[in-house]
KOLZA-561371 format. One line per field, with one value per residue (C-alpha): x, y, z. Coordinates in nm, 3 decimals. Example, Ala and Ser with C-alpha at 12.3 -4.5 7.8 and 13.67 -1.06 7.14 Angstrom:
! KOLZA-561371
px <- (1.230 | 1.367)
py <- (-0.450 | -0.106)
pz <- (0.780 | 0.714)
! end
This chain:
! KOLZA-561371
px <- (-6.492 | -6.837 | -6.889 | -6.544 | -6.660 | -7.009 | -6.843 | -6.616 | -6.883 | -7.026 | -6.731 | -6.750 | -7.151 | -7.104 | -6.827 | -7.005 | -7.294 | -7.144 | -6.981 | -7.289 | -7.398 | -7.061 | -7.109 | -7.480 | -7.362 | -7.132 | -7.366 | -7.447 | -7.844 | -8.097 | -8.270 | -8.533 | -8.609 | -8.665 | -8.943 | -9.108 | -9.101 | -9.263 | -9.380 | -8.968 | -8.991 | -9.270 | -9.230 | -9.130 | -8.787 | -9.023 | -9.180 | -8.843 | -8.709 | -8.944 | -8.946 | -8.567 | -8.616 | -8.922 | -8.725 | -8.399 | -8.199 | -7.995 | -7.864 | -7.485 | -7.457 | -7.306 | -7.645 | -7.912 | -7.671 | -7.731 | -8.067 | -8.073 | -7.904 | -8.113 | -8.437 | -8.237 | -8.166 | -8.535 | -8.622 | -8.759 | -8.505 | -8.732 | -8.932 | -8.851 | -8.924 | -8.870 | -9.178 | -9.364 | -9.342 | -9.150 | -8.837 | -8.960 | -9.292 | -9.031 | -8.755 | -9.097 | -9.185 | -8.886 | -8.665 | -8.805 | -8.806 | -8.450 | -8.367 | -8.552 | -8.358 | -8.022 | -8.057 | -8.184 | -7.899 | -7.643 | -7.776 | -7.806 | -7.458 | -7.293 | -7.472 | -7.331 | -7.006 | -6.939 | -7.089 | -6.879 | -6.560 | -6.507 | -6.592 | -6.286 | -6.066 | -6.145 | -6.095 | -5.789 | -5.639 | -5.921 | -6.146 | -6.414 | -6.150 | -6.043 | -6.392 | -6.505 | -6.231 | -6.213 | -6.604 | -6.522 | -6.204 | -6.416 | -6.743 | -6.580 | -6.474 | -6.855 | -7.054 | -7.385 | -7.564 | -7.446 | -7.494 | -7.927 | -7.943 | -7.792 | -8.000 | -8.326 | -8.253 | -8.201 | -8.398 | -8.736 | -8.721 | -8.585 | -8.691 | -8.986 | -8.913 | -8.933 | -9.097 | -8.941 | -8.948 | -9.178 | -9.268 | -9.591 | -9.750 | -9.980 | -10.255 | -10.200 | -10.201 | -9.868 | -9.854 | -9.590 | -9.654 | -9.585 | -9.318 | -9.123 | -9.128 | -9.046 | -8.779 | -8.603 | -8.426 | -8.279 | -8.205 | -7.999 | -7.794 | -7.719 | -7.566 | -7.379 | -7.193 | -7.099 | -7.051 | -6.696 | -6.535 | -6.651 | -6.608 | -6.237 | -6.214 | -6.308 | -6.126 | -5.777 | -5.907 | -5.940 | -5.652 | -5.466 | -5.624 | -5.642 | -5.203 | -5.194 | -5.018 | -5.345 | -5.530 | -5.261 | -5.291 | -5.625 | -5.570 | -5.274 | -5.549 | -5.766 | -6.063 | -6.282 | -6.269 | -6.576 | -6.521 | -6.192 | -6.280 | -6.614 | -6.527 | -6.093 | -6.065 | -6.353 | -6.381 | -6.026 | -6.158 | -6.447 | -6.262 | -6.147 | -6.411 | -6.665 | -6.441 | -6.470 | -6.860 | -6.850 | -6.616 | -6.808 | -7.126 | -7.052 | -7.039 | -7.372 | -7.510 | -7.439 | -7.468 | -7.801 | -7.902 | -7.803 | -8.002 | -8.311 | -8.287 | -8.248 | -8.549 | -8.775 | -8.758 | -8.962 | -8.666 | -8.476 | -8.262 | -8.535 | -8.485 | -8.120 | -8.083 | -8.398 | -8.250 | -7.891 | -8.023 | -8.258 | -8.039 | -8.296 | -8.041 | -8.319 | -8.354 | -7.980 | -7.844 | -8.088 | -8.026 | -7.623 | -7.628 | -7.800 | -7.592 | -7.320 | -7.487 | -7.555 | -7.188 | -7.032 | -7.278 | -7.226 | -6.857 | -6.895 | -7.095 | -6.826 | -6.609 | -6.807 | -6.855 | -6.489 | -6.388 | -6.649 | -6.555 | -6.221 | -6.168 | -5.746 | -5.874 | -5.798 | -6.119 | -5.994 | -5.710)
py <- (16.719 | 16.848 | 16.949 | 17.076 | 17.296 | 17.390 | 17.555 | 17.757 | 17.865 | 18.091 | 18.373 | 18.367 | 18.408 | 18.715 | 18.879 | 18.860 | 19.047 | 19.331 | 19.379 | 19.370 | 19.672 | 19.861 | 19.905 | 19.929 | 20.233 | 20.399 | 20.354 | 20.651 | 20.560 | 20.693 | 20.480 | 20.717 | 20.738 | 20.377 | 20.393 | 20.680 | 20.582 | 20.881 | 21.094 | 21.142 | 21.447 | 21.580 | 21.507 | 21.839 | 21.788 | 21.814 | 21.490 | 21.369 | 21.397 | 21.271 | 20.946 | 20.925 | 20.893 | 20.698 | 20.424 | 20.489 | 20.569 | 20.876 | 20.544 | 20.498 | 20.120 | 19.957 | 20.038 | 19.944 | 19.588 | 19.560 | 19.596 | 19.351 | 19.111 | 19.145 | 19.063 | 18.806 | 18.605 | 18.611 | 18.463 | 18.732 | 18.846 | 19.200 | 19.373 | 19.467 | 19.865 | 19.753 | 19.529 | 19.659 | 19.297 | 19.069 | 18.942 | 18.578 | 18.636 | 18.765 | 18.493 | 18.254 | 18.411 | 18.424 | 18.149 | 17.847 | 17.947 | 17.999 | 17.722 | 17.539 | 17.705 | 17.709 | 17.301 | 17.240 | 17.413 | 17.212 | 16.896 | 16.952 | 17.129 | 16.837 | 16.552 | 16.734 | 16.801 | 16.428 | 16.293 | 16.521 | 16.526 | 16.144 | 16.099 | 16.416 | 16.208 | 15.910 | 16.035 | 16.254 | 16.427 | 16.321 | 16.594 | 16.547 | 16.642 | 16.940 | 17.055 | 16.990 | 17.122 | 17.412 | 17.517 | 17.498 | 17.755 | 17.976 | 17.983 | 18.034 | 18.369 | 18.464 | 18.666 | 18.489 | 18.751 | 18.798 | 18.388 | 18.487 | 18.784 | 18.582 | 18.247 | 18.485 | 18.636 | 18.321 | 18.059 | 18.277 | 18.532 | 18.399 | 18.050 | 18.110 | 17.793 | 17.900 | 18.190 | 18.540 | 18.577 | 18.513 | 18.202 | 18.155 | 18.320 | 18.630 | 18.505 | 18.175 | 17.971 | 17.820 | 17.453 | 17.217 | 17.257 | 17.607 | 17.602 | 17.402 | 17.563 | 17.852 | 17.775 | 17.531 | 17.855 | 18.026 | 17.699 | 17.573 | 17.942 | 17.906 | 17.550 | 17.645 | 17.919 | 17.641 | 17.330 | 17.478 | 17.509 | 17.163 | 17.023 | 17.056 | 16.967 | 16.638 | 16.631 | 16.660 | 16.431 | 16.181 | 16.206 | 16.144 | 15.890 | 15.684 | 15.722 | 15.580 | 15.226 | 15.070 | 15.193 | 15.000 | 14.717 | 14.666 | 14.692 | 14.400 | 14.206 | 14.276 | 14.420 | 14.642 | 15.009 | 15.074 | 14.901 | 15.073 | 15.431 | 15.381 | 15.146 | 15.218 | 15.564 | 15.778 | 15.705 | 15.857 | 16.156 | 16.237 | 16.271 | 16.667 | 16.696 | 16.673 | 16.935 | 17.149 | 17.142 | 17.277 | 17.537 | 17.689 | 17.755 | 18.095 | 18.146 | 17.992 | 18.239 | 18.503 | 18.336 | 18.277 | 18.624 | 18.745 | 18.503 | 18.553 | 18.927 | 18.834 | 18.629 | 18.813 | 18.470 | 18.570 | 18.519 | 18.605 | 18.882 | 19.114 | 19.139 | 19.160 | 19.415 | 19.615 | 19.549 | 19.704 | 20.030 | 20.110 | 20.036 | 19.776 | 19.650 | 19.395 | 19.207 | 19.283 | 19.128 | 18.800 | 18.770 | 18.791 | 18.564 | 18.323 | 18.351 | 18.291 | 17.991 | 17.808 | 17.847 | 17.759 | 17.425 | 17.332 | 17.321 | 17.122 | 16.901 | 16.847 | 16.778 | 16.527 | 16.370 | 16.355 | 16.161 | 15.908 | 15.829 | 15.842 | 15.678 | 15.751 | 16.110 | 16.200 | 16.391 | 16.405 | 16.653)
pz <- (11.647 | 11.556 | 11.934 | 11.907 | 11.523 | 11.719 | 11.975 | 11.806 | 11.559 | 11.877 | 11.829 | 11.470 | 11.509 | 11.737 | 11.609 | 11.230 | 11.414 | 11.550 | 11.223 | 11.060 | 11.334 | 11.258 | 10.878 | 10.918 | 11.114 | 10.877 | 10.598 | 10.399 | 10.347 | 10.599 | 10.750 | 10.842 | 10.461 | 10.429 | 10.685 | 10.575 | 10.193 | 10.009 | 10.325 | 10.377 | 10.162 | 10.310 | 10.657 | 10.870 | 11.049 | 11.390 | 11.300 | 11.137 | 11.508 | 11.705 | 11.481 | 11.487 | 11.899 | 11.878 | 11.647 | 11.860 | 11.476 | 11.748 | 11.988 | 11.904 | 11.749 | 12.038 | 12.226 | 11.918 | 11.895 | 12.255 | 12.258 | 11.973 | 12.180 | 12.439 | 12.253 | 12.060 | 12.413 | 12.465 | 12.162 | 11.942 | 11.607 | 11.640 | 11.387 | 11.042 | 10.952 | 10.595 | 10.618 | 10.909 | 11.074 | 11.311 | 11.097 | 11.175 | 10.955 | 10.677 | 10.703 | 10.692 | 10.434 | 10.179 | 10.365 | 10.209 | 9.835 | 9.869 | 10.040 | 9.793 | 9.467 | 9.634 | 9.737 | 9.378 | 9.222 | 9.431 | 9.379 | 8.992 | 8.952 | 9.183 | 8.963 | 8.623 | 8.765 | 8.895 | 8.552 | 8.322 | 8.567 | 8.577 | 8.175 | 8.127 | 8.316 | 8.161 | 7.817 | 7.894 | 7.672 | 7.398 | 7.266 | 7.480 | 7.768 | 7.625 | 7.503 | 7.867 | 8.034 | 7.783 | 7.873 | 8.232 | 8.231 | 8.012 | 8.214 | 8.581 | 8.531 | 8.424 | 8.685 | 8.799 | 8.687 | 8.343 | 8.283 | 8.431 | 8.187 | 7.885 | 8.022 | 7.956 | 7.666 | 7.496 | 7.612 | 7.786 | 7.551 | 7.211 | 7.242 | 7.498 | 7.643 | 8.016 | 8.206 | 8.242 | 8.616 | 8.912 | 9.123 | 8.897 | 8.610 | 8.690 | 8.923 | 8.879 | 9.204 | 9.420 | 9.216 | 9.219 | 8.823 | 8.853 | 9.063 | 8.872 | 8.560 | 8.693 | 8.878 | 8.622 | 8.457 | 8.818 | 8.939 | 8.617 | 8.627 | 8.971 | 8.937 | 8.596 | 8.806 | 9.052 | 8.795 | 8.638 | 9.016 | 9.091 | 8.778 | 8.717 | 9.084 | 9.037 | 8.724 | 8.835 | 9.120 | 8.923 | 8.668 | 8.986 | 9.091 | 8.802 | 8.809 | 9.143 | 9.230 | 9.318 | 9.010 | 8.826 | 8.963 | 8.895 | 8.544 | 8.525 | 8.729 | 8.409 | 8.559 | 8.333 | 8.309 | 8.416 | 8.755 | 8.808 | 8.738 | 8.973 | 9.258 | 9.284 | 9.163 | 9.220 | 9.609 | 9.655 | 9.453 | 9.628 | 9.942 | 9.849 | 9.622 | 9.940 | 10.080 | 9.769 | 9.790 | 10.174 | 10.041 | 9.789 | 9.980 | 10.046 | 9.655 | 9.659 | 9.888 | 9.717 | 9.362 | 9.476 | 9.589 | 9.257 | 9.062 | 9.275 | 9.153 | 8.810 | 8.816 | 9.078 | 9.281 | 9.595 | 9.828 | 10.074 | 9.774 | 9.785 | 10.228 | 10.156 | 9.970 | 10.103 | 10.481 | 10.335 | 10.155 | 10.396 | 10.719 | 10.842 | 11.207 | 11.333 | 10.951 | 10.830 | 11.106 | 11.118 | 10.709 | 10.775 | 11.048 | 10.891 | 10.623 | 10.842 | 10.994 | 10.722 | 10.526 | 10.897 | 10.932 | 10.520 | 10.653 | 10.923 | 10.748 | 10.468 | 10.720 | 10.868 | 10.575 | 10.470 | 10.808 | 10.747 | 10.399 | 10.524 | 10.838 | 10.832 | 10.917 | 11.286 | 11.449 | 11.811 | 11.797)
! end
């Protein structure tokens, strides 16, 4: 199966990029004024010209995306006009910070959402259901963004309980200390945009389970709650839940580039958005495909996961 998923993840790669070339193309910005920055209104349309040839901006699409390719297949991703530097130095750069806020806010909003999840369907139809259940509803439909500007205002601002913004305060060197702190606030925001989706997941997972024949049975044997909800029911819920979790990581891409704008987290956001408006090819298309990469691999990895908690699942078809 996974040699099966790897394969198949080759067409999706390459037809994402050329995509990625095709609206880069039809995209209003000038790309010309991203590399110039200030000297674009000065520059003469001579010199305008001859740097529009120079950086090959004239080429039709197909022929910058197969020059891409090319340099791709020989192991260099190109150089970034944006930054003035190879796009490995800048995914170096900003890659890891991200990684590292997106994997914290996953972990944290899949802890909260098991927690809370299984005590809602333990106590349903109590008040703590319905409170929890009622929070979850109402905080889904609640942009990321919105959540980081209300997250700020109240608890960095009002309550001065966390930093603003940044990776560290003002001059202050790159320490573990530091880094924490800082990134406690982004971190929390981005899980609490994934927590409802997961949450009622594994809610209605287990208020199903716990009806099942099995789940019954247990309890005319006389075994304790405890040990039915965690050792009978909540295996059988995690099997779709696991699912759920590959599922959403698109929303967590994009939750987290968001968030990282919000709270000037020096990741990859800042590329993304710099590589769109300024019609960056060689860093647009390395950001999108890894993009790509990484939802297609969180899949396969949920899948994965699901056939070995699950054994009944056939992975040879």
């Amino acid at each position: 199966m996974v040699l099966r998923r790897l394969v198949m993840m080759v067409p999706v790669v390459a037809l994402t990029s050329v995509i990625v070339f095709v609206l880069a193309a039809a995209s209003p910005f000038d790309p010309l004024a991203g590399y110039l920055g200030d000297r674009y209104l000065t520059a003469g349309a001579d010199e305008q010209e001859r740097l529009r040839g120079t950086l090959g901006l004239d080429d039709p699409w197909y022929a910058q995306y197969g020059q891409w390719v090319t340099t791709l297949l020989s192991g260099d991703l190109g150089t970034s006009r944006v930054y003035g530097q190879p796009v490995v130095d800048v995914l170096a750069e900003r890659l890891p910070w991200t990684v590292l806020l997106a994997g914290t806010a996953l972990a944290l909003a899949i802890v909260v959402a098991l927690c809370l999840g299984v005590w809602s369907a333990w106590r349903h139809g109590g008040m703590l259901d319905r409170l929890v259940a009622g929070l979850a509803h109402a905080v889904e439909g609640i942009p990321p963004f919105v959540v980081a500007l209300a997250a700020i205002g109240i608890f960095a601002l009002g309550l001065s309980w966390f930093p603003v913004a940044g990776l560290t305060e003002p001059g202050a060197d790159v320490t573990f200390g530091q880094v924490v702190t800082h990134m406690a606030l982004p971190a929390s925001v981005l899980a609490c945009s994934q927590v409802p989706w997961l949450l009622l997941h594994v809610r209605q997972s287990m208020i199903a389970a716990l009806g099942e024949d099995y789940v019954t049975g247990a309890r005319a044997r006389g075994l304790p709650l405890p040990v039915i909800v965690l050792r009978h029911a909540l295996p059988t819920a995690l099997l779709p839940f696991v699912t759920l979790v590959g599922v959403r990581l698109p929303e967590l891409v994009t939750g987290a580039i968001l968030v990282e704008s919000v709270f000037s987290w020096p990741g990859v956001a800042d590329a993304v958005v710099r590589a769109a408006v300024e019609v960056d090819f060689a860093l647009l298309a390395a950001l999108t495909l890894l993009a790509a990469v990484a939802v297609l691999l969180g899949s396969l990895l949920a899948d994965v996961l699901y056939a070995v908690l699950d054994p009944r699942v056939a992975t040879d078809g």
